[in-house]
N, C-alpha and C positions, 0 to 999 in steps of 0.2 A: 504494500500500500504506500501511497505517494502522502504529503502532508502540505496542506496549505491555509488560507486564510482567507475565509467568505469575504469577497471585496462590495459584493450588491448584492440584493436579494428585490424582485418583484415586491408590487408592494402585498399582492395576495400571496407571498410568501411560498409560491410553487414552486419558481425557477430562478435562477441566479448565477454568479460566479464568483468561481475559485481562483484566490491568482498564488499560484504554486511555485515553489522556488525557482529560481532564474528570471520571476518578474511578468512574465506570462500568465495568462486568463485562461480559464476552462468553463464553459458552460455545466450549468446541471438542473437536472429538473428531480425537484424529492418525491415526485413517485419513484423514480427508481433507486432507493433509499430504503434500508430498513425502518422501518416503521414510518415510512414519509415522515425523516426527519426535518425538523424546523428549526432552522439556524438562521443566525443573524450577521450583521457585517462583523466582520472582526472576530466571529467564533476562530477557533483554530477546528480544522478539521482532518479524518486519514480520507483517502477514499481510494479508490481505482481508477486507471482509465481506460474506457476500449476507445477503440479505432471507427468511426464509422465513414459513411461517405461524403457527409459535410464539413469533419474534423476530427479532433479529438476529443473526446465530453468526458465527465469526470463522473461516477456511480458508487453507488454503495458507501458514500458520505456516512463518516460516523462523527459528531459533537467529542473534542478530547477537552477534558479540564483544563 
């Protein structure tokens, strides 16, 4: 798992991004999220990434202390 830091979140709180080390943004949307997690700017978060065919997105976001 990769680790980064929710930079925006929608304001209904579904979709947003991660901007993960080296400075860079990753989309994500908390349906594909254990328990459609809800995080905020500035959470620190782990997540994944897959590959799809409009980029790279981030998934399975977890909330870390």
């Amino acid at each position: 798992m990769q680790k980064g830091i929710v930079s925006w979140v929608d304001p209904e709180g579904q979709r947003g991004m991660v901007r993960v080390q080296g400075g860079h943004d990753l989309p994500f949307d908390a349906a594909d999220s254990p328990g459609r997690a809800r995080v905020r700017p500035g959470d620190h978060v782990a997540f994944d990434v897959m590959q799809t065919p409009a980029g790279p997105v981030a998934l399975n976001l977890i909330r870390k202390p």
